[in-house]
C-alpha positions in Angstrom: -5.7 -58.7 -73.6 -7.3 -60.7 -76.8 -9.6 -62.9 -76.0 -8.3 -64.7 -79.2 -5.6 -66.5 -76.9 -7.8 -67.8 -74.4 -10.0 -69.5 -76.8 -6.4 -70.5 -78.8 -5.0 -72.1 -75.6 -7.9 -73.8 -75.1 -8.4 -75.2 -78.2 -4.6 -76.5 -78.0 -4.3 -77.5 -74.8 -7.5 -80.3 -75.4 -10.4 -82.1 -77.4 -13.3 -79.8 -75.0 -12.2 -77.0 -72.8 -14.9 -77.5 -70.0 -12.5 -77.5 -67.6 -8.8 -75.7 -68.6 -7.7 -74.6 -65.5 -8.0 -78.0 -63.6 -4.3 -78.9 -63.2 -3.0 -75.4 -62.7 -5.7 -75.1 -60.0 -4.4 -78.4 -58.1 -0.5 -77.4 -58.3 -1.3 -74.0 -56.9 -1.7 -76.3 -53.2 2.1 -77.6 -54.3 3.4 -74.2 -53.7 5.5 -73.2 -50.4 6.3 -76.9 -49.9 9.5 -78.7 -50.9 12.2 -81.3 -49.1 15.8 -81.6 -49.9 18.8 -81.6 -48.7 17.4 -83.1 -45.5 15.5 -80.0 -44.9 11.5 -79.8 -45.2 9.9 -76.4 -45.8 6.4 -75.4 -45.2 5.5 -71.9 -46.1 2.1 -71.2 -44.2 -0.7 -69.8 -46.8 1.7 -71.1 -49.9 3.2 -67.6 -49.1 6.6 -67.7 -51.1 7.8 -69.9 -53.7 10.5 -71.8 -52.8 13.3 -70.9 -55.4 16.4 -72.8 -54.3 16.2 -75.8 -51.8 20.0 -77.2 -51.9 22.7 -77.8 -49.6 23.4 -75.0 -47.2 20.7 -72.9 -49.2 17.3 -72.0 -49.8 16.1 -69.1 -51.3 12.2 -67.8 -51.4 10.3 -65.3 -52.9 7.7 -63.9 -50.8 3.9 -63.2 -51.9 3.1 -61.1 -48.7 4.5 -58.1 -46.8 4.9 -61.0 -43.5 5.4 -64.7 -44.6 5.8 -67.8 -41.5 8.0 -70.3 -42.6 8.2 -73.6 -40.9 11.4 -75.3 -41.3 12.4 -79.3 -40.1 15.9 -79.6 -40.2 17.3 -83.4 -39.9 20.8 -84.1 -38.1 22.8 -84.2 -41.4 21.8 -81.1 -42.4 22.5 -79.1 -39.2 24.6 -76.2 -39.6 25.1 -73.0 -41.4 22.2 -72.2 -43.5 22.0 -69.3 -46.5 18.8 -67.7 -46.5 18.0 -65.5 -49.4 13.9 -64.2 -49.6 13.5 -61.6 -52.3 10.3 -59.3 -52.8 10.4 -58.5 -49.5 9.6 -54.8 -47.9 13.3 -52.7 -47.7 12.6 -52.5 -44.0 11.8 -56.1 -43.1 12.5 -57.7 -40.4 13.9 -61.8 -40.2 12.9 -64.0 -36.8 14.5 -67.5 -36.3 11.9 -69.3 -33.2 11.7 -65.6 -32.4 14.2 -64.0 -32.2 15.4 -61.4 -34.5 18.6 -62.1 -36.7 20.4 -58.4 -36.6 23.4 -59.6 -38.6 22.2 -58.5 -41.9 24.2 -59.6 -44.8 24.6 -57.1 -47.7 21.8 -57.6 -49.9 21.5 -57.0 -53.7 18.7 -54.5 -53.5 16.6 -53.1 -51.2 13.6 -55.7 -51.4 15.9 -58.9 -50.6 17.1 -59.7 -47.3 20.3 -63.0 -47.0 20.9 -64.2 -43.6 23.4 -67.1 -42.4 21.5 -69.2 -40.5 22.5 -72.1 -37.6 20.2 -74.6 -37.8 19.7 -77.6 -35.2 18.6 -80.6 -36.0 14.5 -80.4 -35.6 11.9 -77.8 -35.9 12.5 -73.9 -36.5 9.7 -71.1 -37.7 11.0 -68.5 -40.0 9.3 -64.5 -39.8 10.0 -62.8 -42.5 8.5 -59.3 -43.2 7.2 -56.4 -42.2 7.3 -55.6 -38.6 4.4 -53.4 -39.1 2.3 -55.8 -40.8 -0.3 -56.4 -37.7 -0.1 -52.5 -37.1 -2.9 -49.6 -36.9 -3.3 -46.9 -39.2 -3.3 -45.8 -42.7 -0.9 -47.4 -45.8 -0.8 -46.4 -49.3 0.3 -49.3 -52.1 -0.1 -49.0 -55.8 -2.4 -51.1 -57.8 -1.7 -52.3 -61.7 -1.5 -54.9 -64.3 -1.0 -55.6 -68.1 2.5 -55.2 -68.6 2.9 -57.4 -71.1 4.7 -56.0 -74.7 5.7 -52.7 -72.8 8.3 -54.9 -70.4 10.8 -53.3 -72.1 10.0 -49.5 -70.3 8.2 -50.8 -67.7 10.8 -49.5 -65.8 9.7 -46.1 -66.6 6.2 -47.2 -64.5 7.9 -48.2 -61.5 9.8 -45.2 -61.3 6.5 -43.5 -61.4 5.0 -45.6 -58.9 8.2 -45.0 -56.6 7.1 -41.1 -56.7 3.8 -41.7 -54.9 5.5 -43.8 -52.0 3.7 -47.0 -51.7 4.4 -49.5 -49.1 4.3 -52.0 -52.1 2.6 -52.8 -55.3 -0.2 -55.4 -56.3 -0.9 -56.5 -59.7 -3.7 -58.0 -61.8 -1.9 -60.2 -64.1 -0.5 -59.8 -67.6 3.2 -59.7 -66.8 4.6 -61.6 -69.9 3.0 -61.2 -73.5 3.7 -64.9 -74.2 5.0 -66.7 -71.2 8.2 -66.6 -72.6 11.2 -67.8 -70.6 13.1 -64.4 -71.8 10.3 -62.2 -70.6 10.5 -63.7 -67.1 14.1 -62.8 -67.2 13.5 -59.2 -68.3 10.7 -58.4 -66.0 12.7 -59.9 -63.2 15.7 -57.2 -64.3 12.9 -54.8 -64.5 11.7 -55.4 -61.0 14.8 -54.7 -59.7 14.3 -51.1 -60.4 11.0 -51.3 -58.4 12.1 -49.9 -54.6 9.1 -51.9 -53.1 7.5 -55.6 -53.0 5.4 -56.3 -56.0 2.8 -58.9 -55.3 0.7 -60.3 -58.4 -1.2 -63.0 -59.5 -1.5 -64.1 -63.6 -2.9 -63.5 -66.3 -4.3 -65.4 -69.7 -0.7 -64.3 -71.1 1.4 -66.0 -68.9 -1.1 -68.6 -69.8 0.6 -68.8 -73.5 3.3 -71.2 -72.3 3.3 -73.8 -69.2 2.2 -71.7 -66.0 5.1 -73.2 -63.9 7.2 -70.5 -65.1 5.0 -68.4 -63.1 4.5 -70.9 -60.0 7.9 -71.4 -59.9 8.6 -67.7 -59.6 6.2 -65.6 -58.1 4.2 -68.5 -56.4 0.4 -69.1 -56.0 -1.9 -67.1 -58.3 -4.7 -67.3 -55.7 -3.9 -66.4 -52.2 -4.5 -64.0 -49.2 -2.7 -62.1 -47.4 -3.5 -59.2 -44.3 -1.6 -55.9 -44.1 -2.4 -53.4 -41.1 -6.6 -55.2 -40.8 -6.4 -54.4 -44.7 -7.6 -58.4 -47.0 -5.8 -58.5 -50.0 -7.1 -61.7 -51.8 -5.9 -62.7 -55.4 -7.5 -64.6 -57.7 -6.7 -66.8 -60.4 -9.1 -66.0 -63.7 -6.7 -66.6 -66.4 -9.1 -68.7 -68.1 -11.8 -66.0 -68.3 -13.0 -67.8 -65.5 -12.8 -69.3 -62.0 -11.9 -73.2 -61.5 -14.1 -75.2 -59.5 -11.4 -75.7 -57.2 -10.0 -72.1 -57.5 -13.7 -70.8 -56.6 -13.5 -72.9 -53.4 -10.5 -71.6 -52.3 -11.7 -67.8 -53.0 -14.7 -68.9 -50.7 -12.7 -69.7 -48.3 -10.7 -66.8 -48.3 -13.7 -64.4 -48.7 -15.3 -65.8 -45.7 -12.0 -66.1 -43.4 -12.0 -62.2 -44.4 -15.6 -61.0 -43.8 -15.1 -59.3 -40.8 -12.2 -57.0 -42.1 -11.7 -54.3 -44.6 -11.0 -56.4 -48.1 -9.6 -56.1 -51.7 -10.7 -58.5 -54.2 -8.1 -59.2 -57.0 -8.4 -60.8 -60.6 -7.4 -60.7 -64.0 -10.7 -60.4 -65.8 -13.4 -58.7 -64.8 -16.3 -60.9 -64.0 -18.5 -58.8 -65.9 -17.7 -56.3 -68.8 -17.9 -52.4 -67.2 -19.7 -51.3 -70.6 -20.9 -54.1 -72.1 -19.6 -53.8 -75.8 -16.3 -55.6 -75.8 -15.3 -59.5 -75.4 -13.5 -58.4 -71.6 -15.5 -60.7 -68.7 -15.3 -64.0 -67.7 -16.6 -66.6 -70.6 -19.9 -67.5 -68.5 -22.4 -64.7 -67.8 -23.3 -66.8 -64.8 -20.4 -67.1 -63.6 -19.6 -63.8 -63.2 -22.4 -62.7 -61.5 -21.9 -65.4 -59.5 -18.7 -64.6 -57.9 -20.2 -60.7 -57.5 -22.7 -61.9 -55.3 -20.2 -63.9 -53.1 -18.1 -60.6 -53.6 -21.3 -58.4 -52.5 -21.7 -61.3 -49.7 -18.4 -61.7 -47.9 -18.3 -58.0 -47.5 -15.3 -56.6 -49.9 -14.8 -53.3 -49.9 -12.9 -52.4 -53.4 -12.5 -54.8 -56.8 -10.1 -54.2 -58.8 -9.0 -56.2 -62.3 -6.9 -55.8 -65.4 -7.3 -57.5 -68.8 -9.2 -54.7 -70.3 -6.2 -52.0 -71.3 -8.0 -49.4 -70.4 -9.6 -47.8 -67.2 -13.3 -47.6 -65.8 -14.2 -47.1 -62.5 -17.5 -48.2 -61.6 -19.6 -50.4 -59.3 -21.3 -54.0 -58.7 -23.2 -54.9 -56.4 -22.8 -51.9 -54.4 -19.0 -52.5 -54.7 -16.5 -50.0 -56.2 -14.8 -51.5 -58.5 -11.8 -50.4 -61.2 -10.5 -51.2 -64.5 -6.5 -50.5 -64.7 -4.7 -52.3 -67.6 -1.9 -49.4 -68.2 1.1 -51.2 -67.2 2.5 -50.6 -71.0 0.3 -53.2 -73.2 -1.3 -51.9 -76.5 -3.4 -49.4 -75.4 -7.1 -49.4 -76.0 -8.0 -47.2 -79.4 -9.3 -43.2 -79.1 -9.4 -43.7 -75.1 -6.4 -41.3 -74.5 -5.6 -42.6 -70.9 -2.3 -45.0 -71.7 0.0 -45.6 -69.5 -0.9 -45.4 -65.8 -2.1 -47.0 -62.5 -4.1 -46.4 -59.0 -3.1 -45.2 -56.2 -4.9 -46.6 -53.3 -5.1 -45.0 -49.7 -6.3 -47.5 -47.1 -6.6 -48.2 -43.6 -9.2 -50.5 -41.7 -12.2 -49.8 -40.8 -12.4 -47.2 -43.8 -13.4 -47.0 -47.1 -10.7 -46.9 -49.6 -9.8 -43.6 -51.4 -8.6 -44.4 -54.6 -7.0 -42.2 -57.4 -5.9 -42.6 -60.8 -2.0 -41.5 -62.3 -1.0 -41.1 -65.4 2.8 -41.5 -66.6 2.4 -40.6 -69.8 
């Protein structure tokens, strides 16, 4: 949560640190595209990350409950195909040009699906998801963020989470505590104990090492995605802050969402809920910037993380929530520790939200 390593990143990664999130903000438009193996793949909305591209195999890992893949096969790679797409939800459903491929391969866990694929030479389109996805009516997921040092027992979270039944979880960043290629391992372990999707974007702590390790995994940081008329749009702040180029894209998504119920996700909170700690974005301005495009675009919930703590409260007319209890060193005298929120949405409604503790 320190604000210390935001400022120490900065000051390593260059002479002035206008502008630190200029690169990571370009390669997040690299992500869901890749060619090998005489196959080109195209994930629409940078949906997945493409894990494995390699003879008779490719493997994603899916940043939405539904993800459209568009794949161009060239005549010496027609044939049998592996397809492996992890973070999926357990009841998802796989399309080649569409129709639905029934014979299911055993997976590993419930939130992967591996199908053999025939593949002619030219264009195919890839569903993968839920069927439900462009459904009516109501959906519960589970909202969190700052893992970080508790990845160890993090497990015992998600086996809280699985309690309350959500269709999947989102998160606000914080995952690692320093990036570190071992702490990727253990929180993919971790994840496997998880029943449903988990769908995140980062934090300043994965910002500790190079944020490929996170791009490579888990895909963009800032992207959209629509569940049952229900927005969901992440946002990368790791740098106590938007990039220019990160803020354009959240326009962008804001707007193409205006007309529907919407969640707004970050990291840090564009402006500290009580004022008398170092937890907002670095520019005053900037933050109350991006509320009023917030307040503009219609969202209906905010929700962020960094803070290790929990506040509910409002800007701009919005409700907004503090929830950094996924395990990290909890805030002194607070007493709420561990926990996360439960939210119960459907379009068209406002979203009921409630708080659970585990410990």
């Amino acid at each position: 949560m320190t604000r210390s390593s935001v400022v120490l990143a900065c000051a390593l990664a260059a002479a002035t640190c206008t502008r630190p999130s200029e690169e990571r903000a370009g390669a997040e438009h690299e992500v869901g595209h890749a060619a090998a193996a005489g196959l080109t793949v195209d994930v629409t909305d940078r949906l997945a990350a493409i894990r494995t591209l390699a003879p008779g195999q490719l493997a994603l890992w899916a940043a939405a409950p539904a993800i459209e893949v568009t794949v161009e096969v060239t005549p010496a790679a027609a044939g049998r195909w592996r397809l492996t797409v992890g973070n999926v939800v357990p009841d998802a459903v796989v399309a080649l040009d569409g129709a639905a491929l029934t014979a299911a391969l055993p997976p590993p866990r419930p939130t992967v699906v591996v199908r053999d694929l025939d593949l002619t030479a030219g264009t195919h389109t890839l569903h993968v998801g839920a069927a439900d996805a462009g459904a009516a009516g109501g959906f519960r997921v589970v909202a969190m963020a700052d893992i970080q040092t508790g990845l160890p027992t993090v497990d015992q979270v998600f086996a809280a989470i699985a309690t309350t039944q959500p269709r999947f979880v989102v998160c606000m960043g914080d995952l690692t505590d320093r990036g570190e290629l071992a702490e990727y391992a253990l929180l993919e372990a971790q994840l496997t104990t998880l029943p449903v999707p988990f769908y995140t974007t980062l934090g300043n702590h994965e910002l500790w090492a190079d944020s490929a390790r996170y791009r490579d995994r888990y895909g963009p940081a800032t992207f959209q995605f629509t569940y049952r008329g229900v927005a969901f749009t992440f946002a990368d702040s790791g740098d106590a802050g938007l990039d220019p180029t990160t803020e354009a894209d959240v326009d962008a998504l804001l707007a193409r969402a205006a007309d529907r119920t919407q969640l707004f996700l970050t990291h840090f909170p564009p402006i500290d809920p009580i004022g008398v700690r170092d937890g907002s974005f670095r520019g005053r301005a900037d933050g109350q910037r991006l509320i009023g495009k917030l307040a503009a675009a219609g969202v209906d919930l905010a929700l962020y993380g960094h803070i290790h703590s929990y506040y509910a409260f409002e800007h701009a007319g919005i409700p907004a929530f503090v929830s950094g209890g996924g395990g990290a060193q909890p805030e002194r005298w607070d007493g709420i520790g561990r926990h996360f929120l439960v939210l119960d949405l459907a379009a068209g409604a406002p979203p009921i939200v409630g708080l659970r503790r585990v410990d």
